[in-house]
N, C-alpha and C positions, 0 to 999 in steps of 0.2 A: 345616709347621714354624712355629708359632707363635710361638719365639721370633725369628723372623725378622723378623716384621712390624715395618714403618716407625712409629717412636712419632708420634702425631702430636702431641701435648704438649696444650696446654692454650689455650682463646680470652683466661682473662682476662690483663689486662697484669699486674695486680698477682700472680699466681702465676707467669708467666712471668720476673719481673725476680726476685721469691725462690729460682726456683731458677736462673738464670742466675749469682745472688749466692752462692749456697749454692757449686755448684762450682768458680767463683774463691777462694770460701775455702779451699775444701778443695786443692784445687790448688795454690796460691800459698802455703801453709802448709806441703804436703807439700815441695814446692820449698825453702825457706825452711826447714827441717826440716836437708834434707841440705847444704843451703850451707853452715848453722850447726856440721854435726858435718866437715865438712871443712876448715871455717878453725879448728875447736876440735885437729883433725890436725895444721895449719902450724904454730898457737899466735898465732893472729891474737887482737887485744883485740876482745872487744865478740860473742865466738862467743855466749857461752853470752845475751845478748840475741837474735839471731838466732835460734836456737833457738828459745828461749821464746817471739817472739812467731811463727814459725811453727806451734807447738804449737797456740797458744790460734785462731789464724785457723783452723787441721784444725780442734779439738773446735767452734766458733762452727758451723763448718758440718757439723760433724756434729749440732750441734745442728738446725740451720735443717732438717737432712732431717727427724727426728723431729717439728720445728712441721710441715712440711708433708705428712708422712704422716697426721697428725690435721687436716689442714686437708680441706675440700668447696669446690666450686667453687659451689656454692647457697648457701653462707652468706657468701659477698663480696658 
């Protein structure tokens, strides 16, 4: 079962903190996402901010995956 094995990620630090950084965006956005559409529910001020910058922290790190699926760990 291959997909089982234990990732063991990566030596260098600089790849390690991009994607450490990648999935707090992506996380903290998607979070941030739904906070915003349930205070836009109560009719809280300032939803549709919430929202928005949940959005752009997802797509930031959906970007950072796409920089680091083109990244090599020889060329750092």
């Amino acid at each position: 079962m291959a997909f089982l094995k234990r990732y063991n990620g990566t030596t260098n630090v600089r790849l390690l903190r991009l994607e450490r950084i990648t999935w707090i965006l992506i996380y903290g956005g998607l979070l941030s996402m739904v906070l915003g559409h349930f205070a836009a529910q109560e009719g809280a001020a300032g939803n549709g901010a919430i929202f928005g910058i949940g959005l752009l922290a997802a797509l930031a790190g959906v970007g950072l995956i796409v920089l680091r699926s083109r990244m090599r760990e020889e060329d750092l």
